[in-house]
N, C-alpha and C positions, 0 to 999 in steps of 0.2 A: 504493500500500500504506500511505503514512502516513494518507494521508487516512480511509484506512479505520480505523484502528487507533484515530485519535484521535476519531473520532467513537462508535465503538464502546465505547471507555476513558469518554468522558462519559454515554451513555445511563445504562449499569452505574453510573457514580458516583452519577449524581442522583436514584437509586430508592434509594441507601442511604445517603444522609446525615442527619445529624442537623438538628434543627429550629435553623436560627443567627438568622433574622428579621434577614434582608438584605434590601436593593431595589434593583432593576436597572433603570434609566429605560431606555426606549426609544423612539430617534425618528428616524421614517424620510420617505421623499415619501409625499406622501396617492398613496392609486390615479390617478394622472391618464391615465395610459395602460397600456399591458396588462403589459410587465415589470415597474410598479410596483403593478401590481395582483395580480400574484403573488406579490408580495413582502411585500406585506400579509399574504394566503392563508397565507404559512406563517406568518409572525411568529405573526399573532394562534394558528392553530394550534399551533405551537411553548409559546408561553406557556400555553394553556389544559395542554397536557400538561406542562408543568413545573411548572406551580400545582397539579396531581394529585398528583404523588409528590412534591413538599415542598409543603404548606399554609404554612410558615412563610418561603418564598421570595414575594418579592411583585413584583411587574412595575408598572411604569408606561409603559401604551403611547400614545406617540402620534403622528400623521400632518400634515402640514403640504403645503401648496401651495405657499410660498413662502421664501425664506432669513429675512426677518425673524422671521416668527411662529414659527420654529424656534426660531431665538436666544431667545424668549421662552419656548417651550416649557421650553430647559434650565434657565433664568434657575429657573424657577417649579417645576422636578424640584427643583433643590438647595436652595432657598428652603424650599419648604413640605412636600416629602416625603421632603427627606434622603440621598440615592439614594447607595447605596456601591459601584455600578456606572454604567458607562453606555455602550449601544449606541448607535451612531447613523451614520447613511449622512446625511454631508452634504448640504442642497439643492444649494447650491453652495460649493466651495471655501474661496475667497476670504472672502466675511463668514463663516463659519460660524472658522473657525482662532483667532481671538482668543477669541469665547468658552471653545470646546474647553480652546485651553489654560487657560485661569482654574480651568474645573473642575479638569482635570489637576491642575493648581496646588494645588487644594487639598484634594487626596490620593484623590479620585476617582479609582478605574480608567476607564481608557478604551479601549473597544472601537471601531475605525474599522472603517465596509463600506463596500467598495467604490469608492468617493469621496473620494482619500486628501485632507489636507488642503494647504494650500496651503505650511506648514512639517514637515519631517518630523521624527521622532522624542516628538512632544508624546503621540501614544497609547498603551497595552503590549499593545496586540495590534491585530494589521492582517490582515482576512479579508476577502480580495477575487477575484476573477476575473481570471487572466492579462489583461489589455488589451494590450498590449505583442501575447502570441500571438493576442489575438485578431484585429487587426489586420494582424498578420504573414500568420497563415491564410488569411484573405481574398486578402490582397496576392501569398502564393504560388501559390492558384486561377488569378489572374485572371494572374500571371506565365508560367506553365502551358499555361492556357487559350487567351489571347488573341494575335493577331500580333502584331508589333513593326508600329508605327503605328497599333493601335489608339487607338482615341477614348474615353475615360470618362470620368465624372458622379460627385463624391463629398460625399455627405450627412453631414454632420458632426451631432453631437448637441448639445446645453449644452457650452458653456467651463467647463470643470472638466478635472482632472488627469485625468482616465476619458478625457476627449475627447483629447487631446491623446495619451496614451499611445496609444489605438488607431490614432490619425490616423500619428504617427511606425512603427508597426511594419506597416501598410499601406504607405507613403512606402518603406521600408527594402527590402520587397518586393520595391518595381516599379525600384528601382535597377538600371541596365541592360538591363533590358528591352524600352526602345524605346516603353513606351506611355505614348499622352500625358493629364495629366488637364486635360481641356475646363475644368472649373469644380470648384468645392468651396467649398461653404457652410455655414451651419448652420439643421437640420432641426427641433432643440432635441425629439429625440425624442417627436415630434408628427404623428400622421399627417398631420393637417391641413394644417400647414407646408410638410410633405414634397410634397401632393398641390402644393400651388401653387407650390412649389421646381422642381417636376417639370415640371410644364408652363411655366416659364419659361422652364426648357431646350430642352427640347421646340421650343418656339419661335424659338429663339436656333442652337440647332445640327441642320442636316441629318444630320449624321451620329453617331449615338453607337451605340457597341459593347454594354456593360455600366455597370453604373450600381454603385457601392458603397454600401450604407446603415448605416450603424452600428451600424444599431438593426433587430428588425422592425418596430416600429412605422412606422416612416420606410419602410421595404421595401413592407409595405403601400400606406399614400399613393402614394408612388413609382408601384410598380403598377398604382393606380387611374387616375393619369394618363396612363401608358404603352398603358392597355387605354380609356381615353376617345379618344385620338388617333389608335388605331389602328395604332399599331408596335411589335405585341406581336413580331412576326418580326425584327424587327430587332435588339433587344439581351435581355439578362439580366440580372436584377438579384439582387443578392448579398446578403442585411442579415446579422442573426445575435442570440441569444439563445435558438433552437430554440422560436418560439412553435410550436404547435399546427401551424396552418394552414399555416405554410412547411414542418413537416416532412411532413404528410399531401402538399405540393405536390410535394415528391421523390421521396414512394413513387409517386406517381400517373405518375410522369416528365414532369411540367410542365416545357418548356426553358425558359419561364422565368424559375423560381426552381431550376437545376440542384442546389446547395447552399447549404448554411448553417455556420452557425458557433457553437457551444455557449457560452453564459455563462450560469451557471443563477441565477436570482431565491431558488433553496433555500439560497445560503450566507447569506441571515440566520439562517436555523435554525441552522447550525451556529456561527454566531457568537454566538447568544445560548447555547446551550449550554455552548460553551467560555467562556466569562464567569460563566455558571453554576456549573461544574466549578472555576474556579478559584476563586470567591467563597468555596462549599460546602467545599471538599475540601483547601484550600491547594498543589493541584496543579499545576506551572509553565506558565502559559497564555501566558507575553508572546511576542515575536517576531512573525514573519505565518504568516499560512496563503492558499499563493495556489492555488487551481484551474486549474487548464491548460485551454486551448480547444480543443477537436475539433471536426474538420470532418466535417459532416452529408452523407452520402450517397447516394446510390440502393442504394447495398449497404450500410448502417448503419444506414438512417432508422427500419429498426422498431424498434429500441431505444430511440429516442428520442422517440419519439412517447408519451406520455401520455393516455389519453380524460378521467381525470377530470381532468386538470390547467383550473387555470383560465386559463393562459397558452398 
């Protein structure tokens, strides 16, 4: 219900405010894989609809492959266009904290998604996706799910604070439950990775049960080496973000991919909103705003499913 309220409360705001001629930098991962390529889909969406109903609100968007040329990116927001805002879903952690705080520092709001940084308290608002339950989710499926002795395979994403959350509230899960994880690596939310992560295993252990992916994208890959080997009968694999194609595989009753795990690519929208709202309106935006993860199911999945979505 907050969640509802507060997104509600900023549409209504930013159709009726007055012209202040603010700028809001924004700077996310380039599209390199499908949940950041959704995450694009809304931004730049989001922006085009914010730049309608205030002409005098002005955006700086941009996308980066890499942690350095981000740093650069901000370097050259605060340098040459002044930004009295700023969005930004760290590459990684770690480099990205030092600059952040510099901005911060010098009186830049700072909006963190998703990817807290690596010191906390330096940003006034934090809009992110439970990691912690998304991880948990997963971890209570397969607790559930699976015998005590079973065997599993865990796909870790990028070393960042995301990683690490999800990895500990999977871990917290499977306490007591008797099953054992084979391997755990990082996938660096990469089909690609994933596919040759998978098959390493594959080769390494006769027996694996179910397989945990962080990501879909990794769930994907995963997959594709699972269905090249030929031991789609033998385990199921779990990732999570509700792409497309994993939730269309649950209505279909694909075993599988039985369920999934919700982390939506849409809370940049709501995060440049609320940065919006509070720039425009002087309305109290600091503190976090976290989304909770739901588990995707054969009795849920049409709700979840999207056609036009691009993820």
């Amino acid at each position: 219900m907050r969640k509802t309220l507060i997104a509600t409360t900023a549409l209504m705001g930013l159709t009726a405010v007055p012209a202040l001629s603010e700028t809001i930098g924004i700077s996310i991962p380039a599209a390199t894989h499908g949940w950041a390529g959704a995450l694009n889909f809304h931004a730049e969406r989001t922006v085009a609809r914010l730049s309608e109903a205030n002409p005098d609100l002005e955006f700086v968007l941009t996308t980066t492959s890499d942690p350095g040329q981000q740093v650069s990116d901000l370097e050259d927001m605060v340098a040459t266009r002044g930004i009295d805002a700023l969005v930004v879903l760290p590459f990684e952690s770690e480099p990205l904290t030092g600059p952040i705080q510099r901005i911060a520092d010098s009186g830049v709001w700072v909006t963190v998604v998703d990817r807290g940084l690596a010191q906390e308290g330096i940003e006034n608002l934090y809009v992110a996706g439970d990691n912690d339950s998304f991880g948990r989710t997963a971890g209570t499926y397969f607790a559930d799910t699976l015998d005590e002795g079973a065997k599993v395979v865990v796909m870790r994403g990028i070393a960042s604070t995301v990683d690490n959350e999800r990895v500990a509230g999977f871990e917290a899960a499977l306490e007591g439950s008797g099953i054992e994880v084979l391997a755990m690596d990082h996938g660096n939310w990469n089909r690609d990775t994933a596919f040759n992560l998978m098959q390493d295993w594959l080769s390494r252990f006769p027996e694996i049960d179910a397989v945990w992916a962080a990501d879909d994208d990794m769930a994907v890959g995963a997959l594709a080496a699972i269905d090249q080997a030929g031991r789609t009968e033998e385990m199921f694999v779990v990732g999570g973000a509700g792409m497309k194609e994993m939730v269309q595989r649950i209505q279909d009753g694909d075993p599988t991919v039985p369920v999934n795990v919700t982390y939506p690519p849409a809370m940049i929208s709501t995060a440049i909103e609320m940065t919006a709202l509070g720039l425009t309106s002087g309305a109290p935006m600091s503190g976090e705003f976290i989304i909770a993860s739901e588990l995707i199911t054969p009795e849920n999945a049409e709700s979840f499913y999207f056609e036009d979505s691009p993820y």
